[in-house]
C-alpha positions as MATLAB code, in Angstrom:
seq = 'XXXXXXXXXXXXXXXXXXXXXXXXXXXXXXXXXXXXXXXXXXXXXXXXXXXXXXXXXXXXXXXXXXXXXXXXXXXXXXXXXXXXXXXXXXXXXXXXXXXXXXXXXXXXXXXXXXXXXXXXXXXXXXXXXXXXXXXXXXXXXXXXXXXXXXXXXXXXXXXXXXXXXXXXXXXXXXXXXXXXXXXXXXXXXXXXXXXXXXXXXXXXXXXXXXXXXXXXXXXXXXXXXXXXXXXXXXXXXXXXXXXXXXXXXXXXXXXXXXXXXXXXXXXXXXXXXXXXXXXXXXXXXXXXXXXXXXXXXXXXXXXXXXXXXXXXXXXXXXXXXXXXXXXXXXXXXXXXXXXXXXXXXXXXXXX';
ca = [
     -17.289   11.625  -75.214;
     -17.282   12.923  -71.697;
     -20.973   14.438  -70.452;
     -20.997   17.688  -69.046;
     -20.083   17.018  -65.365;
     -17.041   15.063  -66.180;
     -15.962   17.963  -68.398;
     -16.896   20.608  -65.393;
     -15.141   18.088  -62.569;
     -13.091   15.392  -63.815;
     -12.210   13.861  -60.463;
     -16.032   14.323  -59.359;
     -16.853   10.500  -59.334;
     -13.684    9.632  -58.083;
     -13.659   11.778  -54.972;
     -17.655   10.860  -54.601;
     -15.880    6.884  -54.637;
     -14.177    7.503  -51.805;
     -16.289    9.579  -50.124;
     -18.443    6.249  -50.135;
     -15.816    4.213  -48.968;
     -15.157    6.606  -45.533;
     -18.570    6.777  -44.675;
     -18.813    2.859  -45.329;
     -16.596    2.473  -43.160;
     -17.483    4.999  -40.644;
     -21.017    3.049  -40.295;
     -19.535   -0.640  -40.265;
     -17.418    0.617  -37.205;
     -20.486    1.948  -35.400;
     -23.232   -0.841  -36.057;
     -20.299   -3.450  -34.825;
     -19.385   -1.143  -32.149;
     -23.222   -0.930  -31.133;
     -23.682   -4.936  -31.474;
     -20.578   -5.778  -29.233;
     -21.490   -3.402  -26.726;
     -25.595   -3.864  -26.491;
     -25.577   -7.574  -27.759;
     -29.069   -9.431  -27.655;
     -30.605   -6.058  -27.074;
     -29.150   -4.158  -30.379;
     -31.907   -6.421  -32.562;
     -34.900   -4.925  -30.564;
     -34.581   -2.044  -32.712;
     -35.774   -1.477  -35.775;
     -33.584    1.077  -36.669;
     -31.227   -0.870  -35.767;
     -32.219   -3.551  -38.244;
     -32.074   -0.938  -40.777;
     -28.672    0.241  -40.581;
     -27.347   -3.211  -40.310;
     -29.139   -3.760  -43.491;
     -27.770   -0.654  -45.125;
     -24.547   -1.677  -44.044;
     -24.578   -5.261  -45.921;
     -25.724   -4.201  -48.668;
     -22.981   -1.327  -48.930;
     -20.063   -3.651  -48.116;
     -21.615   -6.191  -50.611;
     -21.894   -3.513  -53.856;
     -18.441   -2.447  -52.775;
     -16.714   -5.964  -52.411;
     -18.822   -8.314  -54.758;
     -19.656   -8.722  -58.429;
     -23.467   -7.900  -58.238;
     -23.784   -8.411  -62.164;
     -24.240  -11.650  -61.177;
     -27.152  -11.511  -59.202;
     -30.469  -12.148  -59.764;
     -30.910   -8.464  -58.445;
     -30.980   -5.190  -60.480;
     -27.812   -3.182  -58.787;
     -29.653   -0.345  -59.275;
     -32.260   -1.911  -56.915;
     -29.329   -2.665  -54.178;
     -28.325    1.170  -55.014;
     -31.541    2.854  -53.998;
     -31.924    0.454  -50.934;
     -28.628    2.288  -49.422;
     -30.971    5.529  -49.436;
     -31.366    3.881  -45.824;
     -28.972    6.063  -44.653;
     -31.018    8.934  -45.096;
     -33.014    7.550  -42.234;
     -29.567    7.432  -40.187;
     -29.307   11.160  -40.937;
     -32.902   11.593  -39.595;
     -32.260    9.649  -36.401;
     -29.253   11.558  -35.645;
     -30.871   14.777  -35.949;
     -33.675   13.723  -33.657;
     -31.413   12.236  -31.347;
     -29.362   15.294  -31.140;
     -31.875   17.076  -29.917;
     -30.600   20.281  -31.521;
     -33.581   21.057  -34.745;
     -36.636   20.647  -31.989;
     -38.644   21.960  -34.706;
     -37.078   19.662  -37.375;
     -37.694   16.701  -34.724;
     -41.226   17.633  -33.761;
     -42.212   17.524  -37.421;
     -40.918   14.164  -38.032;
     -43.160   12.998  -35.384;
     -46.482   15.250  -36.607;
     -45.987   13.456  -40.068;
     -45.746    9.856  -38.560;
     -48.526   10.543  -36.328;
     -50.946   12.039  -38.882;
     -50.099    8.781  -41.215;
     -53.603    7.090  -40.239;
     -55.405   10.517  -40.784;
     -53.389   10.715  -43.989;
     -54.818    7.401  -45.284;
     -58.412    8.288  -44.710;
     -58.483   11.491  -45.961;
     -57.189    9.617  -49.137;
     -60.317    7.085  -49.087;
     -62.228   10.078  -49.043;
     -60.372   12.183  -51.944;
     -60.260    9.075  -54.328;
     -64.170    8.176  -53.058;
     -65.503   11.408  -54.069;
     -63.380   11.511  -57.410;
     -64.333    7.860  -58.420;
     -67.840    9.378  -57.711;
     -67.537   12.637  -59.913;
     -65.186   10.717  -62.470;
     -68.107    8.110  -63.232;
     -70.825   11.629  -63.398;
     -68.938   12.939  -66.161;
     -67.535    9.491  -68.155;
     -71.491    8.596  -68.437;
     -72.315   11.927  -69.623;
     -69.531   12.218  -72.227;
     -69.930    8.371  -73.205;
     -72.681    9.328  -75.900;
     -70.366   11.667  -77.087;
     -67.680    9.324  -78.004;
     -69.741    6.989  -79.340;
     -71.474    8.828  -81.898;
     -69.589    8.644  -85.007;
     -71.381   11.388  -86.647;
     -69.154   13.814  -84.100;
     -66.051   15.253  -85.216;
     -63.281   12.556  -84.865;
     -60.395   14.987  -83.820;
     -62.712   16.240  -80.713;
     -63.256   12.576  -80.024;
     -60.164   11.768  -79.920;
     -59.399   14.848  -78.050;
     -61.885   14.129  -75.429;
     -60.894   10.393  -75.406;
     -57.209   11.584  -74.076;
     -58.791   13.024  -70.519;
     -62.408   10.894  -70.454;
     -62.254    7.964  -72.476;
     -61.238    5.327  -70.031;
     -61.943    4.870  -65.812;
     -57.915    5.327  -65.612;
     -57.823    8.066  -67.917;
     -61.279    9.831  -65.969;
     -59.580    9.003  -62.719;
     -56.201   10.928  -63.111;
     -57.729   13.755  -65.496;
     -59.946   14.479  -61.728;
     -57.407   14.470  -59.979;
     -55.630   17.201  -62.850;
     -58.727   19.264  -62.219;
     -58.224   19.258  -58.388;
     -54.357   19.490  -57.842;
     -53.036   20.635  -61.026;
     -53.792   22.258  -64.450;
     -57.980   21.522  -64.838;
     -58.304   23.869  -67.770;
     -57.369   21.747  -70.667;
     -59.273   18.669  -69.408;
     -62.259   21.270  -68.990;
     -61.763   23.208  -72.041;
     -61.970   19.788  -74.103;
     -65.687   18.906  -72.789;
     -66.368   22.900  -72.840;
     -65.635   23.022  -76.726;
     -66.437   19.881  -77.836;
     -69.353   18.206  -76.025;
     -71.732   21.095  -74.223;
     -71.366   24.142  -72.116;
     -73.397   22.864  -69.656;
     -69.974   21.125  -68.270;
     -68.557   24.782  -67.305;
     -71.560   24.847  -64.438;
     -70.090   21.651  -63.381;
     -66.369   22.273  -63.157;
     -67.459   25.530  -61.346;
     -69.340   23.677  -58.574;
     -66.795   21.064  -58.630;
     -63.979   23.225  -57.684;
     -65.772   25.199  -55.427;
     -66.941   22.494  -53.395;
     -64.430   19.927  -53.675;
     -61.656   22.036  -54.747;
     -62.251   24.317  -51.770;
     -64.316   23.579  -49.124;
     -63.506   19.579  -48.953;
     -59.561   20.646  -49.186;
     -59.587   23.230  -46.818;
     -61.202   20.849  -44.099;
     -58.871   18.105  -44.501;
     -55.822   20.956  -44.151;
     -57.351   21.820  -41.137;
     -58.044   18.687  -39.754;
     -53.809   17.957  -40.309;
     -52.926   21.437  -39.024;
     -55.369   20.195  -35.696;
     -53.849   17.277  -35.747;
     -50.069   19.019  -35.601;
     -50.788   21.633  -32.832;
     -52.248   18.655  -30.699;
     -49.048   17.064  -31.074;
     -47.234   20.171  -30.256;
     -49.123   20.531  -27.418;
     -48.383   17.032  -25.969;
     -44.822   16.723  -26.667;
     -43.400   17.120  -23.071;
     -39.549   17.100  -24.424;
     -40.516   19.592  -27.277;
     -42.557   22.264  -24.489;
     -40.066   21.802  -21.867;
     -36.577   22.732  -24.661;
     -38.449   25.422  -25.611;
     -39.672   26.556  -22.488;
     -35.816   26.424  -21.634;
     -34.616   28.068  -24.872;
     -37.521   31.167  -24.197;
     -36.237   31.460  -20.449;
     -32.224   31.139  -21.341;
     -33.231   34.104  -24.210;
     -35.061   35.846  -21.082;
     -32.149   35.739  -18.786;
     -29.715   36.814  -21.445;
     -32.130   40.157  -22.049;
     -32.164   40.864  -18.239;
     -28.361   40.424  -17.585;
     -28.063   43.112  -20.673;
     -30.334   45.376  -19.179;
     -28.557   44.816  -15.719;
     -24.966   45.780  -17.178;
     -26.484   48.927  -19.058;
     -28.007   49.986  -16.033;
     -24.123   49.646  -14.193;
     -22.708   52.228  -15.171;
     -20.003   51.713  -12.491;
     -19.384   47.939  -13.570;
     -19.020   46.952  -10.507;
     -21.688   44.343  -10.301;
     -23.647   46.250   -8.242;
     -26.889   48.528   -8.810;
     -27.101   51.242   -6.478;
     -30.715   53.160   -5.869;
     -29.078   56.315   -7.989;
     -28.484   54.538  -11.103;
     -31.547   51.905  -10.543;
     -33.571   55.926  -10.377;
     -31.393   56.533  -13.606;
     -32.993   53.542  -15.662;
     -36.516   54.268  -14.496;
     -35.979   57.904  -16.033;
     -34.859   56.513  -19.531;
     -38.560   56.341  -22.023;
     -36.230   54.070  -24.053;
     -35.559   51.873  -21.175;
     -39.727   52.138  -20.483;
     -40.598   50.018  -23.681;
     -37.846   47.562  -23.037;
     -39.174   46.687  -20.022;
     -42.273   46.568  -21.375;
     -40.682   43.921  -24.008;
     -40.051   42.043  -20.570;
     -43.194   42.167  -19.194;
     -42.037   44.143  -16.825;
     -43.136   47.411  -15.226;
     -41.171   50.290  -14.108;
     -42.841   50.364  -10.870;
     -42.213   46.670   -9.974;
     -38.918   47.422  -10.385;
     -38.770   49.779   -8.394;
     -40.847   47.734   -5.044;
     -38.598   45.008   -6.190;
     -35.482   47.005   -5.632;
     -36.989   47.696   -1.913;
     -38.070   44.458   -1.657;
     -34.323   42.981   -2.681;
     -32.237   45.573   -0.602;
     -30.815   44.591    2.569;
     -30.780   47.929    3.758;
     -27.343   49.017    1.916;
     -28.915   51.156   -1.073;
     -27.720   48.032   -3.698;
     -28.664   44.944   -5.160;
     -26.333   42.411   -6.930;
     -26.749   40.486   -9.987;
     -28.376   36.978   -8.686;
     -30.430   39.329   -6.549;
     -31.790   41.078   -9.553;
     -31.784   38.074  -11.716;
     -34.267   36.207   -9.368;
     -36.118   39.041   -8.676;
     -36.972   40.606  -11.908;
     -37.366   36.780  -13.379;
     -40.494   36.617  -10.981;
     -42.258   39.218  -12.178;
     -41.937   38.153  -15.861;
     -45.814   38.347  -16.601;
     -49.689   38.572  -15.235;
     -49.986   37.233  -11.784;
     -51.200   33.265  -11.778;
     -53.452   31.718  -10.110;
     -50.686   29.925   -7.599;
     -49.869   33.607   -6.863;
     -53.019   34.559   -5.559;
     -53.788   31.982   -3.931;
     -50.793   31.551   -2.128;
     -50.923   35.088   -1.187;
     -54.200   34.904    0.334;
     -52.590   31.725    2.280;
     -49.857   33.718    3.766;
     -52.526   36.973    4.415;
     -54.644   34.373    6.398;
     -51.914   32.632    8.330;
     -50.665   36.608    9.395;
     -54.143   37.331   10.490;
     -54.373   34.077   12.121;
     -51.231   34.586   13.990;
     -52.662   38.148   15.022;
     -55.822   37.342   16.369;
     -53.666   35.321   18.032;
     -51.525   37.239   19.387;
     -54.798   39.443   20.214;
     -56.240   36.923   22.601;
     -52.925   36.255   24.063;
     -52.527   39.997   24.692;
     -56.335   40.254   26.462;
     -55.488   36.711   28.300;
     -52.632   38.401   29.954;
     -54.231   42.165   30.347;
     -57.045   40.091   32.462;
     -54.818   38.518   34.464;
     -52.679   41.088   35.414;
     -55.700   43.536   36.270;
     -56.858   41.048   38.493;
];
């Protein structure tokens, strides 16, 4: 009898069959392709080593008996999941999902953090599991108790493995149950317990270790050079694309030019007011910069307004003042100057 899938898409497996073949073949070409051409240097890789191995073991499930083998196929089966790290690589490589890319690289850098905020979890459960097995261990030993709440607390606190995953029930999953069964059957007291329990470890312990990996991913962010500078490009490329619309609404002649009457004509518009202010830019900069630009013909071209407005994107910086104050200093250099030039010569002619 054919199972539900077959019934649904009877050539399913076979057109999954040859999807396998194509893309078998597709990745023999490119790891031999890749050897010829980089040689010696192709095994420096370890991705490298991984896709030849994914390879090998494709072409040998595909061309050879593997019943034969020592091996579980099933084994050799998942092992070709390696190409899910080919998918990975490609997408980093492509540089297209930045975000996609920069969290590959937060969760292989936060590995080591990863492991010892583990220690600690399993540290302070081991420590809390033990607490409650020694005070429930009198329980289960007394025959006089009920035997179904024995054996009802024996299922979550009867053994170290049994204590161990029942804590970590209470602090990731469903802790009611295993709480319910010491609740009802062994004392009350244990509800005081659970309580502080979850509050403490539950909530504060959890909430610093998230923190600690949500630290640990911003610092990251903030020291991937590649990742600031694409988005620093992408933010600037969406910049330039709002200012050339703004330019071509404000030409209402479309003739690439902004004259002063249509410039005065956006500076009017309250609509066009909070736009700019989505730019970071104010109305009366625009207006300086449009004397600033002009060459004296009452208009200002595109590039000219491009550059322009870009440059006044924002607060002033730091490297704007200061290299304003340069230039003020040199002019008043070059005029007291001039000034003692002017007196040298007034002397000497009145003489």
């Amino acid at each position: 009898e054919k199972v539900p899938a077959d019934r649904d898409w009877p050539a399913i497996q076979e057109g999954l069959q040859i999807a396998d073949h194509f893309f078998t073949v597709i990745f023999t070409a490119d790891v031999v392709l890749r050897i010829i051409c980089l040689k010696c240097s192709f095994w420096k890789s370890l991705m490298n080593w991984i896709d030849t191995t994914v390879v090998v073991l494709t072409l040998a499930t595909v061309f050879l008996d593997m019943s034969s083998l020592p091996i579980d196929p099933i084994f050799l089966r998942l092992l070709r999941l390696g190409k899910l790290a080919r998918a990975f690589r490609m997408i980093i490589l492509s540089g297209r999902l930045e975000s996609f890319g920069l969290l590959l690289k937060c969760v292989v850098a936060s590995v080591t953090m990863l492991g010892y905020a583990t220690l600690v979890l399993m540290f302070v459960q081991c420590v809390c599991g033990m607490i409650i097995s020694t005070l429930v261990s009198r329980y289960l030993e007394d025959p006089a108790m009920d035997a179904e709440g024995r054996r009802h607390v024996f299922q979550y606190w009867g053994t170290f493995t049994r204590t161990f995953l029942t804590m970590f029930e209470v602090l990731f999953a469903n802790w009611a149950p295993s709480c319910r069964a010491l609740v009802d059957n062994v004392s009350e007291w244990f509800t005081l317990i659970f309580v502080a329990y979850r509050c403490i470890v539950g909530f504060a312990l959890l909430n610093v270790v998230n923190s600690v990996f949500v630290s640990q991913t911003l610092k990251i962010a903030d020291s991937d050079e590649e990742y600031l500078i694409k988005v620093r490009q992408k933010h600037q490329a969406q910049y330039r694309k709002k200012l050339d619309t703004l330019f071509k609404a404000a030409d209402v002649t479309n003739d690439g030019f902004l004259e002063l009457d249509e410039f005065m004509r956006l500076l009017e518009d309250e609509k066009m007011h909070l736009w700019l202010s989505q730019l970071q830019l104010e109305y009366h900069d625009l207006m300086e910069l449009f004397q600033m630009i002009d060459s004296g013909d009452g208009r200002i071209d595109w590039k000219e307004f491009m550059d322009g407005a870009g440059r006044l994107k924002g607060q002033a910086k730091s490297m704007d003042v200061f290299r304003l104050e340069t230039k003020v200093d040199a002019v008043m250099r070059s005029l007291k100057d001039s000034k003692q030039i002017w007196k040298r010569n007034t002397s000497l002619g009145s003489s």
